[in-house]
N, C-alpha and C positions, 0 to 999 in steps of 0.2 A: 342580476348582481350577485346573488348567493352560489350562483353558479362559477360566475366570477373568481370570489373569492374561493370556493373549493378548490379550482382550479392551479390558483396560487399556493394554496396550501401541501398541495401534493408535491407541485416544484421546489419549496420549498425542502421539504419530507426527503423529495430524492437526492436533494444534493446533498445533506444530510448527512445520510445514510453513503453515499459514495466518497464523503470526507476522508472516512476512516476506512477507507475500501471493504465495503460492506457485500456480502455477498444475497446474491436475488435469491438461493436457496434458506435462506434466514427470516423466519416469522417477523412480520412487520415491528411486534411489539419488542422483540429484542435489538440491545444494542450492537450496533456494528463491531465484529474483531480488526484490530490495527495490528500488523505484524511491526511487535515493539524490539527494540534494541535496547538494552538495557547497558549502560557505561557508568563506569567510578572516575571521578574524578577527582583533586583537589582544588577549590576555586577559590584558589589564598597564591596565586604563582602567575601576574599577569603578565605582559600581554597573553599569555597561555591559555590560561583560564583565572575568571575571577566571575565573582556572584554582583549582577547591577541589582542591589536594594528596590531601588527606584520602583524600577518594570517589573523585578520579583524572575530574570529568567541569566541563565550561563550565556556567557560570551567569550570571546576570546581564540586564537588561533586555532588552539588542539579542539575548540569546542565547535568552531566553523568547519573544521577539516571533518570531524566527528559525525558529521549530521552530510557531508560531498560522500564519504566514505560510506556511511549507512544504507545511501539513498541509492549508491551504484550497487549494494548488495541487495537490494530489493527490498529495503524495511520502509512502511510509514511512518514512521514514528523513533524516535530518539529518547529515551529515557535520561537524563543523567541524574547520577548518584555522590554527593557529594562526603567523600570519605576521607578522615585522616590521612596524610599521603605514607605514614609510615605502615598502615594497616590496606594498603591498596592489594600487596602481595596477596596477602593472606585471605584478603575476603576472595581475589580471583580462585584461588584452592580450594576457597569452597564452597564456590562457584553461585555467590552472591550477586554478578552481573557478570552481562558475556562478554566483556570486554572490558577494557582502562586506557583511558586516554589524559596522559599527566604528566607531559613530558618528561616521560621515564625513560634513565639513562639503561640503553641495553649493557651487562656487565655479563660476566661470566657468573659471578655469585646470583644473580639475579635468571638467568638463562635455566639455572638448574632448579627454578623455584615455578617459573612460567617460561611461557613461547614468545617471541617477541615476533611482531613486521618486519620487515625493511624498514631500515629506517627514513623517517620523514624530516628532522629538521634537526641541526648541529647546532653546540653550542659550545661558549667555554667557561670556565672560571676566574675570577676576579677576587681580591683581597679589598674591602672596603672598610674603610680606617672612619673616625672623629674628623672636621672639616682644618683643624690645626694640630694634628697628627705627623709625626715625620718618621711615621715606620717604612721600614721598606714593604716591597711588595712580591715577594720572593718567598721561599721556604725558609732563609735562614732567618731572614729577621724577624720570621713567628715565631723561634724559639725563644721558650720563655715566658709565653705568649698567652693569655686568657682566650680563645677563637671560638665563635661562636659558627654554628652550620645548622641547617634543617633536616631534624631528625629523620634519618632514614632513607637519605639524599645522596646521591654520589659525591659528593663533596664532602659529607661527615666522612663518608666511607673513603674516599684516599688521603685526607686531613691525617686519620687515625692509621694509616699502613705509609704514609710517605713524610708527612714531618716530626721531626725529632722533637723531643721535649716540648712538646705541645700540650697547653690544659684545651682538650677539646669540648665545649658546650653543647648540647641539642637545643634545638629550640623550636618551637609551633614550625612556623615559615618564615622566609625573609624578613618581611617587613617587622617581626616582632626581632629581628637578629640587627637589623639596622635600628630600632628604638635603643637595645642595648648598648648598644657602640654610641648611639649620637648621647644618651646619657653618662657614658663613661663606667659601664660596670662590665663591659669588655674591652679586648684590645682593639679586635679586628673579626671581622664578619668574611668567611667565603662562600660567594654567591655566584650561581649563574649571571652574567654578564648581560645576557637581554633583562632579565626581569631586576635586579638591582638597578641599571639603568631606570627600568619605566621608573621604581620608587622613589630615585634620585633626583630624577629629571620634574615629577608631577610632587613631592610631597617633603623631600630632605635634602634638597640641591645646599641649603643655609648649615645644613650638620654634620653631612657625612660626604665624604668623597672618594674615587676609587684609590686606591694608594700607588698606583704606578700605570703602565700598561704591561704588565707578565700575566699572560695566558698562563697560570697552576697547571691545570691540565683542558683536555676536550672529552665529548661526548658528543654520540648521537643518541637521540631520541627515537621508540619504537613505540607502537601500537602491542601492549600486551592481554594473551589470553589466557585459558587456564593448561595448566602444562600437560602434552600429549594431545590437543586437540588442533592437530596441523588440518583437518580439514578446513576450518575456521581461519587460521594460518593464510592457506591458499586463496580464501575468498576476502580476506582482507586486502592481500595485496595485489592481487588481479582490482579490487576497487581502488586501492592508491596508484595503482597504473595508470589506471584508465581517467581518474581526477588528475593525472598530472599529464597525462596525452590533451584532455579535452581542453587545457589551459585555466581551469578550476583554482588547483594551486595555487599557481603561480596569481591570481586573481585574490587568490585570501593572503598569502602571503604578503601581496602588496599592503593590504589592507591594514594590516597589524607591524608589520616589519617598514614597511617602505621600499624600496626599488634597491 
């Protein structure tokens, strides 16, 4: 029986130890190395990414793609980091994680700061008004306009270079930009169109509604790293290749998006 159980105990020890792909050159009594990925993200931007309390772990599209994308570069393990989204730039600079996954619009301002992917998922912008509001939903009937946007957002960023007479607001993230609007201490809120939806649909569908259907503008979203490390570049997107040949993708996509 003693036997037995040593037995077990050793199986136990090696699957252990090959969890974190452990190497057989590695003294017993040390811990196994995990070739970790370390990612920034903001998990205030859902479906995207958002933080579940609950379970205590990230979810969300960028954060399912984040971990297809990791796994096809050879990493066990997934770090995520969750950072202000206006400070994402800046910690990539200085090179606080290997990467940001945060549905970051690729821009040209933003290209000369870091490297982007290919882009992986499109989006557009929306005007989201008080639920008995009768603003338009256009550029001109902002003027004048108290608008609230998420600091550091491509929305703050064309808000502030394309509408006129505009008081532009920063603010945390959407959902604290839709509080203001459904209390009345803004006019009008511009939001990516997926993630106002989710807030709309699960939590302020009674306060706030989109003010029209005009797409403001588009973007796509990219996988950023720190600027000049095209190597890093290259193995990114040879990995979103091959997640979206394998049918991956299109798999998480359904998942969060719908068909």
């Amino acid at each position: 029986m003693k036997k037995f159980f040593m037995l077990m105990f050793c199986v136990v020890m090696a699957f252990a130890l090959a969890g974190c792909g452990g190497s057989n050159e590695k003294n017993a009594s040390q811990a196994p190395e995990c070739k970790v990925l370390k990612v920034a993200t903001d998990a205030n931007f859902p479906p995207f990414e958002f933080y579940q309390e609950q379970s205590k772990v990230h979810t969300g599209f960028d954060i399912a793609l984040a971990k297809a994308v990791a796994k096809q570069m050879g990493y066990e393990k997934v770090e995520f980091v969750n950072v202000d989204f206006k400070n994402i730039l800046t910690g990539l600079q200085d090179k606080k994680y290997d990467m940001a996954v945060a549905a970051l619009s690729i821009t040209p301002e933003r290209e000369r700061l870091v490297d982007f992917s290919e882009a992986y998922a499109e989006d557009g912008y929306k005007v989201i008004v008080s639920k008995n509001s009768k603003l338009g939903d256009d550029f001109s009937a902002l003027a004048g306009k108290t608008v609230v946007a998420e600091e550091g957002s491509y929305a703050e960023e064309f808000l502030k270079s394309k509408a006129k007479d505009v008081k532009v607001v920063p603010v945390r993230d959407t959902e604290a930009g839709i509080k203001l609007v459904a209390a009345g201490k803004a006019d009008a809120l511009v939001a990516s169109k997926i993630v106002a939806s989710f807030f709309i649909t699960h939590n302020y569908s009674a306060k706030v509604k989109f003010a029209g259907e005009t797409i403001l503008d588009k973007d796509k979203y990219g996988i950023a790293v720190a600027h000049g490390n095209q190597e890093m570049v290259k193995k990114v997107n040879e990995a979103l290749k091959e997640v979206k040949r394998s049918g991956e993708y299109k798999n998480i996509y359904s998942s969060y998006f719908g068909n």
